[in-house]
C-alpha positions as CSV (number, residue, x, y, z in Angstrom):
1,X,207.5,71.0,14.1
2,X,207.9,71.1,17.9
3,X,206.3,75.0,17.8
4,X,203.2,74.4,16.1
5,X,202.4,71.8,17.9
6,X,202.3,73.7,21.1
7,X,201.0,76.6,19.2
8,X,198.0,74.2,18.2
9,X,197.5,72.8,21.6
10,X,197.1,76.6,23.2
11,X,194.9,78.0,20.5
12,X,192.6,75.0,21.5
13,X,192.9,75.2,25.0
14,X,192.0,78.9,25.0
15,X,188.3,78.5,22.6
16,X,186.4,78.1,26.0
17,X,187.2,80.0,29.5
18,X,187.1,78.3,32.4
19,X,183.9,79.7,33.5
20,X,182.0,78.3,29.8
21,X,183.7,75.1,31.1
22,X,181.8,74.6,34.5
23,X,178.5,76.2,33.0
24,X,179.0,73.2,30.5
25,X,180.2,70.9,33.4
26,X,176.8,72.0,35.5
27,X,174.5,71.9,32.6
28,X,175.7,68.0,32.0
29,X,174.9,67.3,35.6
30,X,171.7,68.3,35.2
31,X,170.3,66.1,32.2
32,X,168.2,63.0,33.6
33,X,169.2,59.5,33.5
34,X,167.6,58.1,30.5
35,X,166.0,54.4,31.0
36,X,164.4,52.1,28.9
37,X,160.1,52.1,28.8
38,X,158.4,51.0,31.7
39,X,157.8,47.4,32.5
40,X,154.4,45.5,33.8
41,X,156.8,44.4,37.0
42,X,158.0,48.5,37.4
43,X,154.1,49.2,37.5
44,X,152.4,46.7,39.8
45,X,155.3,47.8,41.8
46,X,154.1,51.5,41.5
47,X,150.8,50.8,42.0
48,X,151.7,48.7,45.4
49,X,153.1,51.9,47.1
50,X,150.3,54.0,46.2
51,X,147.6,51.6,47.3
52,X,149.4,50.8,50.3
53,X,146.6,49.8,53.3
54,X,146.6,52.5,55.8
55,X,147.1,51.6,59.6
56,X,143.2,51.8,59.9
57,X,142.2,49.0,56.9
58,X,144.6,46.8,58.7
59,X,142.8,47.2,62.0
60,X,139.7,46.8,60.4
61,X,140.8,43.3,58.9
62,X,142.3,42.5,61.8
63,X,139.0,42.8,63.7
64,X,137.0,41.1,60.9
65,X,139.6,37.9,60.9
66,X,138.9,37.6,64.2
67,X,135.1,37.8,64.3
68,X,135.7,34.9,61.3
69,X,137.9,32.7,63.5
70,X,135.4,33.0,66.2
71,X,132.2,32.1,64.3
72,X,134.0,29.2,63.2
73,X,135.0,28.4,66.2
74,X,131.6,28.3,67.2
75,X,130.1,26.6,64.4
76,X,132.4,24.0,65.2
77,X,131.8,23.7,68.7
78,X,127.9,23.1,68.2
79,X,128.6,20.5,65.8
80,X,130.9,18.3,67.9
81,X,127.9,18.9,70.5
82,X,125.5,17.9,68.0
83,X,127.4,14.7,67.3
84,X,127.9,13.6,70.8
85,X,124.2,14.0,71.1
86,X,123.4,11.9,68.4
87,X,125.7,9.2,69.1
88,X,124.1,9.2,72.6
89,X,120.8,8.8,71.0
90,X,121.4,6.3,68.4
91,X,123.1,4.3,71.2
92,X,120.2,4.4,73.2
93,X,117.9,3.7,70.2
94,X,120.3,0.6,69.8
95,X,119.7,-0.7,73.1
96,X,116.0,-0.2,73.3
97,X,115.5,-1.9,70.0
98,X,117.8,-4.5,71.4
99,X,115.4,-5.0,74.8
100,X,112.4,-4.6,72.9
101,X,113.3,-7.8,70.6
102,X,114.0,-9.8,73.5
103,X,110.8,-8.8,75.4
104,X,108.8,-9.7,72.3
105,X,111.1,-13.2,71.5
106,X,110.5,-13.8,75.1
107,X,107.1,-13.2,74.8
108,X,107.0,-15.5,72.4
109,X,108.1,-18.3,73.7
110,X,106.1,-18.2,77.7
111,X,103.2,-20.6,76.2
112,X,105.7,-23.4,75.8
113,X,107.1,-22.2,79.3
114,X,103.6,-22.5,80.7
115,X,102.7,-25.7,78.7
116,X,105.8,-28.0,79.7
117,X,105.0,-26.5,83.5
118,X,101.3,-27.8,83.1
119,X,102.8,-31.1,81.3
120,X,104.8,-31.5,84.5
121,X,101.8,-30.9,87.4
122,X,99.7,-33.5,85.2
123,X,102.7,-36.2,85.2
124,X,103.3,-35.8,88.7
125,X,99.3,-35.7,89.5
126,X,98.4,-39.0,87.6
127,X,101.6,-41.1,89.3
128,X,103.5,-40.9,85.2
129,X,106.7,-43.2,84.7
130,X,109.6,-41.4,86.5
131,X,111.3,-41.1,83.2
132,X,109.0,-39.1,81.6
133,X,108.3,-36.5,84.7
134,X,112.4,-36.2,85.1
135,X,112.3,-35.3,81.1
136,X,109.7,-32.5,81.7
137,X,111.4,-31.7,84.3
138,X,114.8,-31.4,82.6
139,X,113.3,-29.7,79.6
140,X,111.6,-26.9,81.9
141,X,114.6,-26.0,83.8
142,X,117.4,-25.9,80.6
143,X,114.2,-23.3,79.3
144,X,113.9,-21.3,82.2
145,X,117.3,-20.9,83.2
146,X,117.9,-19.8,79.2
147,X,115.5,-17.4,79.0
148,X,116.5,-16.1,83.3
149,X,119.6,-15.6,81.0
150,X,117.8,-13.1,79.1
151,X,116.4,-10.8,82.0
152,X,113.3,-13.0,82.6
153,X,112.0,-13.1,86.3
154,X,109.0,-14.0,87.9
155,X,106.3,-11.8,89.2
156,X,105.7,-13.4,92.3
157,X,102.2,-13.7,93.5
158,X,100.4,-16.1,95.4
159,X,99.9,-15.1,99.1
160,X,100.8,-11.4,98.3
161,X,99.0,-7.8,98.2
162,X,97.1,-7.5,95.0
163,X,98.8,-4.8,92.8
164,X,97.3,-3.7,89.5
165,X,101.1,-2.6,88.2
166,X,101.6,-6.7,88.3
167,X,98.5,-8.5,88.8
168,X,95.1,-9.0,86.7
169,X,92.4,-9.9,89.2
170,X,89.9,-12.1,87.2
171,X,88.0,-13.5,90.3
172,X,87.1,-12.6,93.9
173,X,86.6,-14.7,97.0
174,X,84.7,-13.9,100.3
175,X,87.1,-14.2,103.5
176,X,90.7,-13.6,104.1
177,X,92.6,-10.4,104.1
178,X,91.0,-8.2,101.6
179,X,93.0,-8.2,97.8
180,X,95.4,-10.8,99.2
181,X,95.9,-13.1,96.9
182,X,94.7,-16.5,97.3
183,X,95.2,-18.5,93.8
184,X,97.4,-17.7,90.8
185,X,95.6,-18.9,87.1
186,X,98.7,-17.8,85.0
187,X,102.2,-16.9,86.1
188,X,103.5,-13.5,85.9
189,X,106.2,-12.1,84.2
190,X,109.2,-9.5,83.6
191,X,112.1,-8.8,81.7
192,X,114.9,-6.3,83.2
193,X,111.6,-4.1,85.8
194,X,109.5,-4.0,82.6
195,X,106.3,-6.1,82.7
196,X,105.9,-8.4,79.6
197,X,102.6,-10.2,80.9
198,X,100.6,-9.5,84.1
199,X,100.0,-12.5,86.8
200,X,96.3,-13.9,86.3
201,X,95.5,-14.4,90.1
202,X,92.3,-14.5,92.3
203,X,91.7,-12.4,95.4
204,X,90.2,-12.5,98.7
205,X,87.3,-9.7,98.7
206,X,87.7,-9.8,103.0
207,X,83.6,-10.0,103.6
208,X,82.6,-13.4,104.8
209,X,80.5,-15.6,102.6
């Protein structure tokens, strides 16, 4: 039993010579890994490092990013300007719309101003109780000081040089120094240098009479 089996073994070992064997060994080597069917993932993959930018796209976005960032840049800059400006000028409008409405409330109100002085010159003229002139009085000064409050101020007038920029001559006198001003009809008036109503004054013409 020993024999044959030995026998057996040899007659096998000796169907292929060693040189069949290495041709078979090399000819093994050589068959390609078999894989399984391509995947979605396997081909964007593929695609990626075919379409790979070259070093020229990528300077060429590099130089178009930067053109972007510095047109926005700019856009930006004019519009903060543009803001600034138009916070300068709505301030502005607020503050002449501001003056404006007092001039005009001021305005407003210089009749009763120019009545309660007349009031007073009659009740001080015609010898009236001493209650009654004090009262005037009173009333005159709270009004003026409230409305000196307010930027009023007095164009002053009698005994100076005739301007037109503050004075309306509505009659002339013969003697005295020419366009000085000799009587005052209706007191000026201005709020913060602007004029609000122009002193009604006579002048001196200088030629004697």
């Amino acid at each position: 039993m020993k024999y044959k089996k030995k026998r057996v073994r040899k007659i096998m070992e000796s169907k292929h010579s060693p040189d069949e064997i290495t041709v078979k060994n090399e000819a093994e080597a050589e068959i390609p890994e078999v894989t399984g069917p391509e995947t979605p993932e396997d081909e964007a993959a593929r695609e990626n490092e075919t379409d790979a930018p070259t070093q020229e796209q990528w300077a060429e976005a590099l130089k178009k990013t930067v053109e972007e960032r510095d047109s926005y840049k700019d856009s930006y800059l004019r519009s903060q300007a543009e803001f600034q400006n138009f916070k300068r000028r709505n301030a502005s409008a607020r503050a002449d719309a501001y003056e404006d409405g007092v001039r005009e409330t001021i305005s407003a109100m210089l009749p009763a101003l120019d009545n309660l002085e007349l009031a007073l010159k009659h009740a001080e003229a015609n010898g009236e109780s001493e209650a009654l002139t004090q009262g005037v009085s009173m009333t005159l000064k709270l009004m003026t000081e409230a409305l000196g409050k307010l930027g009023l101020e007095e164009v002053p007038a009698l005994g100076e040089q005739f301007d037109p920029e503050k004075h309306n001559a509505v009659m002339r006198e013969p003697g005295g120094e020419e366009n000085m001003i000799s009587e005052v009809f209706q007191k000026g008036y201005k709020v913060h240098d602007k004029m609000i109503r122009y002193a009604m004054v006579k002048v001196y013409s200088g030629a004697e009479a």
